[in-house]
FIKE-278986 format. One record per atom (N, C-alpha, C): residue number from 1; residue in three letters; chain; atom name; x, y, z. Coordinates in nm, 2 decimals. Layout:
seq/type/mol/atom/px/py/pz
NUM/Ala/A/CA/X/Y/Z
...
END
This chain:
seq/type/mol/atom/px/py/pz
1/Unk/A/N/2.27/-1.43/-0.93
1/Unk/A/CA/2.18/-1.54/-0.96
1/Unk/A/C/2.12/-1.59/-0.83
2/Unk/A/N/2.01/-1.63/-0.81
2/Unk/A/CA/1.99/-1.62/-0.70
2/Unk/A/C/1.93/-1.81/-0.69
3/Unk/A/N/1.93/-1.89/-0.60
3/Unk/A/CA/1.93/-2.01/-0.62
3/Unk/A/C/1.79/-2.11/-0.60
4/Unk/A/N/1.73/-2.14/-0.63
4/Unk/A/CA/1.63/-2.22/-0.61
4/Unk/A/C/1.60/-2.38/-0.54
5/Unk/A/N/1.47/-2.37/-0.42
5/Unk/A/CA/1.47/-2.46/-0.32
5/Unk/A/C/1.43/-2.58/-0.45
6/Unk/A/N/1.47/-2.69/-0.42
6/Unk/A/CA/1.42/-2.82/-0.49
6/Unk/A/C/1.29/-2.87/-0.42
7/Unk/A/N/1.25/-2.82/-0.35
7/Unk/A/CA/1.10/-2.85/-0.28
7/Unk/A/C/1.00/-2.77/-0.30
8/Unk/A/N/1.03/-2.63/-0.34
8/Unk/A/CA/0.94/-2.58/-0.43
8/Unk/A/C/0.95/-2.54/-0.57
9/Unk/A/N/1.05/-2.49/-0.60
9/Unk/A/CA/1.12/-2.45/-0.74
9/Unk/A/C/1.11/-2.33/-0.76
10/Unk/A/N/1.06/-2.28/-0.59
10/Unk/A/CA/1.09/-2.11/-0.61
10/Unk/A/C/1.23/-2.04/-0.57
11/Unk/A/N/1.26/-1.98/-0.62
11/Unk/A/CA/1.43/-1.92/-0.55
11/Unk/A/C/1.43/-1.87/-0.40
12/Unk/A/N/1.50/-1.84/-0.41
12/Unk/A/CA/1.55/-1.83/-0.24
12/Unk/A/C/1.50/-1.64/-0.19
13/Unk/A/N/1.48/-1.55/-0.33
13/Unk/A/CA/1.43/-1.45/-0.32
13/Unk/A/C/1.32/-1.46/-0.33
14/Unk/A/N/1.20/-1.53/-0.39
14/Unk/A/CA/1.11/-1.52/-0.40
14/Unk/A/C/1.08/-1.64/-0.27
15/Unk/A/N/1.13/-1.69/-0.20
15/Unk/A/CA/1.06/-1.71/-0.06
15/Unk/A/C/1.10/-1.61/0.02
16/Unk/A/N/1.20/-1.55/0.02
16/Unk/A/CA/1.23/-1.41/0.11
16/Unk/A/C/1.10/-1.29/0.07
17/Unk/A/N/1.07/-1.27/-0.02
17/Unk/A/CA/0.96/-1.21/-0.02
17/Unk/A/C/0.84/-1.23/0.05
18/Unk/A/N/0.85/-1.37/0.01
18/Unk/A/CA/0.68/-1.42/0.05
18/Unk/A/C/0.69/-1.41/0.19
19/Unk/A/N/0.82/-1.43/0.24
19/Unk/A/CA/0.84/-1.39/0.41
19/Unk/A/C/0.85/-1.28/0.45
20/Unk/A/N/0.86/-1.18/0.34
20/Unk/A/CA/0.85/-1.04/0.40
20/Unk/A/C/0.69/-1.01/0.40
21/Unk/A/N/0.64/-1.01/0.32
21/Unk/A/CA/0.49/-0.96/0.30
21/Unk/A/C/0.44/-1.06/0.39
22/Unk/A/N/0.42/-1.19/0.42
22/Unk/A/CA/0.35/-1.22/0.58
22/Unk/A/C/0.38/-1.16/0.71
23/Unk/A/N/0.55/-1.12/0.72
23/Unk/A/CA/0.59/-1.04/0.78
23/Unk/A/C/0.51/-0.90/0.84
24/Unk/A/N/0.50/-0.79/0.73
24/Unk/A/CA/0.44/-0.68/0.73
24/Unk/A/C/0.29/-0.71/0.75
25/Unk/A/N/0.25/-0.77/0.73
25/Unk/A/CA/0.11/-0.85/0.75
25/Unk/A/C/0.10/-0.90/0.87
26/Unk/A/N/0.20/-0.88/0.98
26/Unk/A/CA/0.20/-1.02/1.09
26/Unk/A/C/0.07/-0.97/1.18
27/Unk/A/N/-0.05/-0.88/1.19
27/Unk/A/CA/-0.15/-0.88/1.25
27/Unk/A/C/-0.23/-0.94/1.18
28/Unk/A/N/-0.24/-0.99/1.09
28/Unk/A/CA/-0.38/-1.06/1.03
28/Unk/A/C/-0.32/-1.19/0.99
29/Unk/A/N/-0.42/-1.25/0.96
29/Unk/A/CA/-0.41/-1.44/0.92
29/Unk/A/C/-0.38/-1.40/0.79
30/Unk/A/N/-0.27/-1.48/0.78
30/Unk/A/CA/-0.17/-1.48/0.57
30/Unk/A/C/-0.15/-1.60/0.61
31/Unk/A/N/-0.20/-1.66/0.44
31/Unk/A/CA/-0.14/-1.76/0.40
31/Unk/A/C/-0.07/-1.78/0.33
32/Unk/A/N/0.06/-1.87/0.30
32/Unk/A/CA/0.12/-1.83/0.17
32/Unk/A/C/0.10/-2.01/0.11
33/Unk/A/N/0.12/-1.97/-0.01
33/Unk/A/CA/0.15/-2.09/-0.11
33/Unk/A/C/-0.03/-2.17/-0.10
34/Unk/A/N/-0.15/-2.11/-0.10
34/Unk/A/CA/-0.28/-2.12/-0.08
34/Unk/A/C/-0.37/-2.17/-0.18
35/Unk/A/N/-0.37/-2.33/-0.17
35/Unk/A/CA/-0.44/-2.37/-0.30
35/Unk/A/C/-0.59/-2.32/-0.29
36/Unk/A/N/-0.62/-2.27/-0.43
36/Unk/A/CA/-0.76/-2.24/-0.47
36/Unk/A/C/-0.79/-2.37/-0.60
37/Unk/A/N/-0.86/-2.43/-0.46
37/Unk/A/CA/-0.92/-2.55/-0.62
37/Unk/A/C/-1.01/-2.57/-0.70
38/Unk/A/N/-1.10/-2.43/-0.66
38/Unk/A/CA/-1.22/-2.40/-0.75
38/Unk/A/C/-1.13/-2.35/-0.91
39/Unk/A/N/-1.01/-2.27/-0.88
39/Unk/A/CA/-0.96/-2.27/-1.01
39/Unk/A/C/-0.86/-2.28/-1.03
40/Unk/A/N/-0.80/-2.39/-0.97
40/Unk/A/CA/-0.69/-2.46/-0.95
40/Unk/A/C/-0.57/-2.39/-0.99
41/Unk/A/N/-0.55/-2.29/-0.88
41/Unk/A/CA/-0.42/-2.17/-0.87
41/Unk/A/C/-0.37/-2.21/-0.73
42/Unk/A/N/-0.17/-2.20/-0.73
42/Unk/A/CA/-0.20/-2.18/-0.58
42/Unk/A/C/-0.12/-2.01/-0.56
43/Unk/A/N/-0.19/-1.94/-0.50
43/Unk/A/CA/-0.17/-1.78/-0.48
43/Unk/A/C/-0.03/-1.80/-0.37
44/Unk/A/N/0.03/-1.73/-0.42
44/Unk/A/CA/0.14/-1.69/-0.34
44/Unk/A/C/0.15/-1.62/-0.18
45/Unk/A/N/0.11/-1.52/-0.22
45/Unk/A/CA/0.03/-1.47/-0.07
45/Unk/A/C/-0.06/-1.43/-0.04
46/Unk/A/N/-0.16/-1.47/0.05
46/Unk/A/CA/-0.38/-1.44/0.04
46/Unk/A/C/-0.34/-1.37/0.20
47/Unk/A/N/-0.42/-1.24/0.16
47/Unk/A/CA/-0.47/-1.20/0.28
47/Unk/A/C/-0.62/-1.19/0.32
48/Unk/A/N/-0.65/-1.30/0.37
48/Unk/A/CA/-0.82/-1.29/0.36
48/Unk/A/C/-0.88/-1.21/0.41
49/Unk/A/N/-0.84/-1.12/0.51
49/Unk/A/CA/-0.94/-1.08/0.56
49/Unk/A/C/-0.96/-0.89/0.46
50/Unk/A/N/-0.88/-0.92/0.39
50/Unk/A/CA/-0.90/-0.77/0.22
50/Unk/A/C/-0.89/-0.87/0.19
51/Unk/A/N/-0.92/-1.02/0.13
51/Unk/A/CA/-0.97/-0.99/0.02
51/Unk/A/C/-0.84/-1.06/-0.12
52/Unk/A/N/-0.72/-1.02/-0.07
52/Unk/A/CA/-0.64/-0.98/-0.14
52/Unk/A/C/-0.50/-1.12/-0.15
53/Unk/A/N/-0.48/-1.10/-0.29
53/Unk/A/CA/-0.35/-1.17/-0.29
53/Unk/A/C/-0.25/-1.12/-0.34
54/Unk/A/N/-0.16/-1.16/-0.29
54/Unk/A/CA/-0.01/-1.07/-0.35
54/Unk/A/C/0.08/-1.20/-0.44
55/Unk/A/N/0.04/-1.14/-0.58
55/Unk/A/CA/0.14/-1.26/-0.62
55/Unk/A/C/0.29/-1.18/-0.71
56/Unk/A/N/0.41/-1.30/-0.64
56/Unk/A/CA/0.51/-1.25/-0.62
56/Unk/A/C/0.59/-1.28/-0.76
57/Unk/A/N/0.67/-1.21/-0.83
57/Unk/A/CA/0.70/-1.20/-0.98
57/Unk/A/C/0.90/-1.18/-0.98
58/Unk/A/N/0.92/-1.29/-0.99
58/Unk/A/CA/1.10/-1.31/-0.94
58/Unk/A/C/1.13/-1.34/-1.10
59/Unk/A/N/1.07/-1.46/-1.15
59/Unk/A/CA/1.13/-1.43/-1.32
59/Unk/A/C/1.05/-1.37/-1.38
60/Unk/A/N/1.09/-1.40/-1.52
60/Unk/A/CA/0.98/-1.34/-1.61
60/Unk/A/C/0.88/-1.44/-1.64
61/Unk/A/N/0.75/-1.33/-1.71
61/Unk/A/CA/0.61/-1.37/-1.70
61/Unk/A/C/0.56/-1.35/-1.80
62/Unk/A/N/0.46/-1.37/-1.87
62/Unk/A/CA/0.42/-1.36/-2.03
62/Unk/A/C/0.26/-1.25/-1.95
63/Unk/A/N/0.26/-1.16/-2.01
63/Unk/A/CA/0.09/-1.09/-2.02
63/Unk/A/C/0.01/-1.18/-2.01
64/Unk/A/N/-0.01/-1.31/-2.12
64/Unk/A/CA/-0.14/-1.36/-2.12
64/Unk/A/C/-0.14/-1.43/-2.00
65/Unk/A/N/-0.04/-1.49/-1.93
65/Unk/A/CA/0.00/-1.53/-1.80
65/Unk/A/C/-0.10/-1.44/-1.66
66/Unk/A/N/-0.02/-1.31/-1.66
66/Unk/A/CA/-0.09/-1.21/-1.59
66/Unk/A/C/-0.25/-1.19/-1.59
67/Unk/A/N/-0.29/-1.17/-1.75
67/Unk/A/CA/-0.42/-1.18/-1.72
67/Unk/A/C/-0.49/-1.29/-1.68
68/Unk/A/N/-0.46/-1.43/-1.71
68/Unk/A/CA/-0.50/-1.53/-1.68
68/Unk/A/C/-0.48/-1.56/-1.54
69/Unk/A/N/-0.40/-1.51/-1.45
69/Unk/A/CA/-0.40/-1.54/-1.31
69/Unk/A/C/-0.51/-1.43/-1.28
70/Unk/A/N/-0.51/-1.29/-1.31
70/Unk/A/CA/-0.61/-1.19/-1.24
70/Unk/A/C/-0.78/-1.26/-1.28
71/Unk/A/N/-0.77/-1.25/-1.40
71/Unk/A/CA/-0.91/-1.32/-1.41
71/Unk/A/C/-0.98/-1.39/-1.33
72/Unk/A/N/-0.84/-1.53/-1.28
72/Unk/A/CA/-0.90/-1.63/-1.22
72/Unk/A/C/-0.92/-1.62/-1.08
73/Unk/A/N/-0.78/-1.52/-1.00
73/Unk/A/CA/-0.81/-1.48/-0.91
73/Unk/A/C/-0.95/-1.38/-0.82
74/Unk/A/N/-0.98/-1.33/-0.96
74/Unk/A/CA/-1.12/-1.24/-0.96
74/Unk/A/C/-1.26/-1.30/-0.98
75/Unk/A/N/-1.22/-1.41/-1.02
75/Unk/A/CA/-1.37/-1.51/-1.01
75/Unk/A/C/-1.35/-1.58/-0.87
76/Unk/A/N/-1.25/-1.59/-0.80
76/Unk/A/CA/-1.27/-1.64/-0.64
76/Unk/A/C/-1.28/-1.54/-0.55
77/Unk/A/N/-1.32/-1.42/-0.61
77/Unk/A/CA/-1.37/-1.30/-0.55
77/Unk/A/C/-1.25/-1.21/-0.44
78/Unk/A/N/-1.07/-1.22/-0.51
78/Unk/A/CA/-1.01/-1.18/-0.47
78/Unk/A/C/-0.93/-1.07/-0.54
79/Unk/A/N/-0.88/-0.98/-0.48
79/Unk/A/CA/-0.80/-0.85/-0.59
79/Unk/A/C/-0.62/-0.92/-0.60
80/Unk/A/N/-0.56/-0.88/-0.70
80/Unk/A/CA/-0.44/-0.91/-0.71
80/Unk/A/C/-0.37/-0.79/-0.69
81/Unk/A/N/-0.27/-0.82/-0.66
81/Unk/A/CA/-0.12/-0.75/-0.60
81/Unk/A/C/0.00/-0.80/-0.65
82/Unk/A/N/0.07/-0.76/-0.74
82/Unk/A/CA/0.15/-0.77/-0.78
82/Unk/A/C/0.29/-0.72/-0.73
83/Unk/A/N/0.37/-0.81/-0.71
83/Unk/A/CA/0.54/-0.76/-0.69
83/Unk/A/C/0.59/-0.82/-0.75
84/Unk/A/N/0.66/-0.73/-0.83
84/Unk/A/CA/0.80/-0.76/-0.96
84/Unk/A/C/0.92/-0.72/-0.85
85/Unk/A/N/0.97/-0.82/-0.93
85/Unk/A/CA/1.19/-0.82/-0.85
85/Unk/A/C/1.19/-0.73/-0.97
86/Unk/A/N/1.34/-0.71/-0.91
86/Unk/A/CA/1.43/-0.61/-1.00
86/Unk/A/C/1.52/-0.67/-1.09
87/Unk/A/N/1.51/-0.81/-1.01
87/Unk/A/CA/1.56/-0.90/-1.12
87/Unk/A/C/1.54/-0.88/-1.29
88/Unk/A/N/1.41/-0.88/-1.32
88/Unk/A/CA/1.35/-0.91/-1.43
88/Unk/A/C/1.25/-0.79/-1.46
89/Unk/A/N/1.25/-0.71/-1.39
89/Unk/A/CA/1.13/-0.58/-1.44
89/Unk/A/C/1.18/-0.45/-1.37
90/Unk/A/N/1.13/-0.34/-1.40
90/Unk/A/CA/1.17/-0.16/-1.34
90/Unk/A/C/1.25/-0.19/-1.45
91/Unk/A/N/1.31/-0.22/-1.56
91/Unk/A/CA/1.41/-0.20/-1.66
91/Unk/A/C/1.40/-0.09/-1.73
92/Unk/A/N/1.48/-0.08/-1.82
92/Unk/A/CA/1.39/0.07/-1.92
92/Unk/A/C/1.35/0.01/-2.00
93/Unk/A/N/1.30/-0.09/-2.05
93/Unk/A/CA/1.21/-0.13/-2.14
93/Unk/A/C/1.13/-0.21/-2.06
94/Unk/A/N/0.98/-0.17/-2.06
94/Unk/A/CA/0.89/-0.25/-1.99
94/Unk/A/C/0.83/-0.37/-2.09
95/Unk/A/N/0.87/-0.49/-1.99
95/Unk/A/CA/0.87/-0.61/-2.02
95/Unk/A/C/0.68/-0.63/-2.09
96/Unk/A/N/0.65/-0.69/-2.16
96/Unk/A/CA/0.53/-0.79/-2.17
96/Unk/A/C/0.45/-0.73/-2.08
97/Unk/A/N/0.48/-0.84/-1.98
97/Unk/A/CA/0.38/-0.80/-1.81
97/Unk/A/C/0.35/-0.68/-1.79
98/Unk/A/N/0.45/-0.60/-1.75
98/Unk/A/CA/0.43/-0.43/-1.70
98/Unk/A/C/0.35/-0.38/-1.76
99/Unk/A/N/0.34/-0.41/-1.94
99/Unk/A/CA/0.25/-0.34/-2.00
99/Unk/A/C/0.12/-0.40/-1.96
100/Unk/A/N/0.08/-0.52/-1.95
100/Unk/A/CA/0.00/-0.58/-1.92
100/Unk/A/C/-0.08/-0.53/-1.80
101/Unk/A/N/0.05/-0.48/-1.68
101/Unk/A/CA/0.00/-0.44/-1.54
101/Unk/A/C/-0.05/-0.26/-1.54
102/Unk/A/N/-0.03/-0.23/-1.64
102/Unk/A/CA/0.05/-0.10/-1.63
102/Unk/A/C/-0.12/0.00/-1.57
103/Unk/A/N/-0.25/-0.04/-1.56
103/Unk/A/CA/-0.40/0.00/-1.49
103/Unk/A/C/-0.44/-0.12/-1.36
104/Unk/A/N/-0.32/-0.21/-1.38
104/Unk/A/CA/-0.34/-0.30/-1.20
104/Unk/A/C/-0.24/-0.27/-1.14
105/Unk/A/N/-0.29/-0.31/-1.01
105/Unk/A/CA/-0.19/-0.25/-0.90
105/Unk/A/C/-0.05/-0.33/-0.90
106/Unk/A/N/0.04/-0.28/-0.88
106/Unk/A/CA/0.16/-0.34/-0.93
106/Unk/A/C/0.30/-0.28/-0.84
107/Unk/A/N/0.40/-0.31/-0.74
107/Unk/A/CA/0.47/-0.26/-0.69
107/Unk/A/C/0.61/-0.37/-0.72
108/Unk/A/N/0.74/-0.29/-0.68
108/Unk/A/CA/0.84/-0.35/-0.70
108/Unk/A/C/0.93/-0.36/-0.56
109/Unk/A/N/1.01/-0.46/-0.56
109/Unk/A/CA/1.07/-0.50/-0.47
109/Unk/A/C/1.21/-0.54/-0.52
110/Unk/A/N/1.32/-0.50/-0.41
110/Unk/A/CA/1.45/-0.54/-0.45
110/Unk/A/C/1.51/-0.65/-0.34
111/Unk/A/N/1.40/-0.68/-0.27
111/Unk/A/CA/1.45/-0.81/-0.16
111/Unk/A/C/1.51/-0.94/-0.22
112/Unk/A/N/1.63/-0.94/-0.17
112/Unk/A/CA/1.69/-1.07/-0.24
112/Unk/A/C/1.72/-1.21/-0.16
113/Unk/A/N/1.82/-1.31/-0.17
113/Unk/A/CA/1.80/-1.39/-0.12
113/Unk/A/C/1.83/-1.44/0.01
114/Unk/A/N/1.88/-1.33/0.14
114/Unk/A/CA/1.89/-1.32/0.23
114/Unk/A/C/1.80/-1.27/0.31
115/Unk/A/N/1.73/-1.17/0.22
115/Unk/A/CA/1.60/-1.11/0.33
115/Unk/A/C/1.61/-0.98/0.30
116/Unk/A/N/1.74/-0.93/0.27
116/Unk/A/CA/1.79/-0.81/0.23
116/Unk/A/C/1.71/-0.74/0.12
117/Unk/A/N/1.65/-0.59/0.14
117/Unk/A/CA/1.59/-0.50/0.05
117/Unk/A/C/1.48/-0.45/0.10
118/Unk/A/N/1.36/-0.42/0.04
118/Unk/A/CA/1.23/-0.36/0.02
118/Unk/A/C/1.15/-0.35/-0.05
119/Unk/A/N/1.03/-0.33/0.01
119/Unk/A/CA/0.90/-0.28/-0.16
119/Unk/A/C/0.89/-0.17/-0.15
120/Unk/A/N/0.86/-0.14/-0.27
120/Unk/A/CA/0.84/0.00/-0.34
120/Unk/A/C/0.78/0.04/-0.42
121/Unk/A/N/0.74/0.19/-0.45
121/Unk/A/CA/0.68/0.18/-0.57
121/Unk/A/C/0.75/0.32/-0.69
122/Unk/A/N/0.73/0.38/-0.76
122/Unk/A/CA/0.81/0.44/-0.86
122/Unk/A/C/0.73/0.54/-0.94
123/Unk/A/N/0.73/0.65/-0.97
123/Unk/A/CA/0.64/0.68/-1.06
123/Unk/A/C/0.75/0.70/-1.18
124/Unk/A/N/0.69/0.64/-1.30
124/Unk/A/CA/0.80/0.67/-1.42
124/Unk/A/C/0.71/0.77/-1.55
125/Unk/A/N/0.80/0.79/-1.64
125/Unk/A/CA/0.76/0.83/-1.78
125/Unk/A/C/0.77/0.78/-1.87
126/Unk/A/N/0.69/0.74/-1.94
126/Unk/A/CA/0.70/0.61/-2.03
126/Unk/A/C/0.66/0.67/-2.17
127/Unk/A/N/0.76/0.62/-2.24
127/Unk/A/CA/0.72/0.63/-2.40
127/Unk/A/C/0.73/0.53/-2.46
128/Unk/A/N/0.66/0.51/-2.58
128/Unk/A/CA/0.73/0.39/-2.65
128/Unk/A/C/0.75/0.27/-2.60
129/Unk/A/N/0.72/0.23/-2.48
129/Unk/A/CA/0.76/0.07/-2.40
129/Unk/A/C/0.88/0.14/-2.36
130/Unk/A/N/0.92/0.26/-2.31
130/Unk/A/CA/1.08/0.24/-2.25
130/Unk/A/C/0.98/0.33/-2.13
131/Unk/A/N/1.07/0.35/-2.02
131/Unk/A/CA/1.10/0.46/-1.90
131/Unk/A/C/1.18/0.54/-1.93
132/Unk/A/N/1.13/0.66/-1.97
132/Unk/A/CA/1.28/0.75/-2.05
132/Unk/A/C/1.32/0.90/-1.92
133/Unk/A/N/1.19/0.83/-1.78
133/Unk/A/CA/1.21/0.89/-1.71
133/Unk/A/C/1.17/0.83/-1.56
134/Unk/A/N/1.26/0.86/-1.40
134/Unk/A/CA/1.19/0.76/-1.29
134/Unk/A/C/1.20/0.85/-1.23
135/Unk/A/N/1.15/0.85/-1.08
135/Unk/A/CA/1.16/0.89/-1.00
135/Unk/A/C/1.28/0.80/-0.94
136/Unk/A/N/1.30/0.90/-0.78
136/Unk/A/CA/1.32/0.81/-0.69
136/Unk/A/C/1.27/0.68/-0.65
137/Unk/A/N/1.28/0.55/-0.58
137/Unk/A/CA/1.22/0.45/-0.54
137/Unk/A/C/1.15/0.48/-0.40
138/Unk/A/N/1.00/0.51/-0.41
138/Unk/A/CA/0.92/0.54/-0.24
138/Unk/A/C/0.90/0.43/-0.16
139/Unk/A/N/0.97/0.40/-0.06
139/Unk/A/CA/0.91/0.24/0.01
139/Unk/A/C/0.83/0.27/0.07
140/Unk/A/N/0.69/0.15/0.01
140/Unk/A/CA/0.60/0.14/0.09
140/Unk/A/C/0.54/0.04/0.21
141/Unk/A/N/0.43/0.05/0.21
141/Unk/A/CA/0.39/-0.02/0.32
141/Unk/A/C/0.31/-0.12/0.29
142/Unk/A/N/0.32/-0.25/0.27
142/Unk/A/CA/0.19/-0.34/0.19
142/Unk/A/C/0.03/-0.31/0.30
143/Unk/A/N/0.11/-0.33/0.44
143/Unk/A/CA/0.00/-0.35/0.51
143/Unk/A/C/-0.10/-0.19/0.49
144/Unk/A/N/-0.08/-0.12/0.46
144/Unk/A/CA/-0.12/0.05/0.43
144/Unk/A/C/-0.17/0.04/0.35
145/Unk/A/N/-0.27/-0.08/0.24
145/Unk/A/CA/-0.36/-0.04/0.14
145/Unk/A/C/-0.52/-0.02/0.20
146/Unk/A/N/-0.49/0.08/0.14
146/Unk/A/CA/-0.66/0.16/0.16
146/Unk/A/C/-0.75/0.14/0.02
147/Unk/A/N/-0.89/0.05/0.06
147/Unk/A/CA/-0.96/0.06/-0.08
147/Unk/A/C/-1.07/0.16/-0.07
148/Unk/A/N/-1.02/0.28/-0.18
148/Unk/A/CA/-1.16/0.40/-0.15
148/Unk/A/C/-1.30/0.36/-0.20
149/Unk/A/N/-1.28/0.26/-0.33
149/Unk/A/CA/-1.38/0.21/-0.39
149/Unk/A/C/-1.31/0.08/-0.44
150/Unk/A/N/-1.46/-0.01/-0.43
150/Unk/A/CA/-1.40/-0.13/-0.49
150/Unk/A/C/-1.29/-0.15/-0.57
151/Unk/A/N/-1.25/-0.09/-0.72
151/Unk/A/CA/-1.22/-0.07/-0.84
151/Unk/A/C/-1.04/0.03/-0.81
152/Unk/A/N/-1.05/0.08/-0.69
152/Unk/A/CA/-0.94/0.18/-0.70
152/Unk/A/C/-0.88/0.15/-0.55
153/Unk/A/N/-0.75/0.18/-0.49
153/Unk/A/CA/-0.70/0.12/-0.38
153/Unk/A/C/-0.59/0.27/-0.38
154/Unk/A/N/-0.53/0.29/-0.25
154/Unk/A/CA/-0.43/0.36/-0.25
154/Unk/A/C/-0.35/0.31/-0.12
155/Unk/A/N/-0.20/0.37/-0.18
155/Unk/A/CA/-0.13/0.30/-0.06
155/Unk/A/C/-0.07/0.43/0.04
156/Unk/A/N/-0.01/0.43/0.15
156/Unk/A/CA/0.08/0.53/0.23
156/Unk/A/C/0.20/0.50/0.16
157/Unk/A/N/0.30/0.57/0.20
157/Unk/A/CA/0.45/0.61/0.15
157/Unk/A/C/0.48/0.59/0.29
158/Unk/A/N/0.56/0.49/0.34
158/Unk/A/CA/0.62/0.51/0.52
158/Unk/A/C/0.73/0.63/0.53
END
């Protein structure tokens, strides 16, 4: 179980994240915890200069949730990035969300509440809402997204 700050009410892994991806980011200006009050979100992690926010996924989340943040984050003219803990997603039954995520960009992380782990990403086989097949876990690189075209992005494998 992992324990939660009373000053934000995020757990102790999900600010270990948020400190790892400004981390891997440390050549460009990141903000984290970034109110948008045009649609009154506050994004977990904005990398402005892509564009892009990474928002970090430690419990569980409802789909309509997910779409409702991408939407809103896409009318402030930003792309979302998603990281799920292992806490609560990579299961063999894909949760709500994943199905939700499963054509947005979406990676997993097993950083916990010391700092300890990495992001990654997975290719699986999916039937039926299960994974009835994975790969290995490939760690990637956040800072290594390449956008070929607006609509489509690719990452390096370190």
């Amino acid at each position: 179980m992992f324990s939660t700050t009373v000053a934000t009410g995020k757990s102790s892994a999900h600010l270990q994240i948020q400190s790892a991806i400004k981390k891997v980011l440390a050549t460009e200006e990141i903000w984290i915890e970034k109110h948008f009050a045009g649609i009154n979100r506050i994004a977990d992690v904005v990398w402005p200069a892509k564009k892009l926010i990474f928002e970090v996924q430690v419990s569980p989340i409802s789909a309509e949730e997910i779409k409702a943040r991408n939407r809103d984050y896409t009318q402030a003219g930003y792309q979302v990035i998603w990281i799920l803990h292992d806490r609560n997603f990579n299961r063999r039954h894909l949760s709500p969300a994943e199905i939700a995520l499963r054509s947005l960009p979406h990676y997993f992380t097993n950083i916990d509440g010391s700092g300890k782990g990495f992001f990654y990403d997975q290719v699986a086989q999916i039937r039926k809402k299960k994974r009835v097949k994975c790969s290995c876990r490939f760690p990637i690189n956040l800072a290594s997204i390449n956008f070929a075209r607006e609509s489509s992005f690719s990452l390096k494998h370190k």
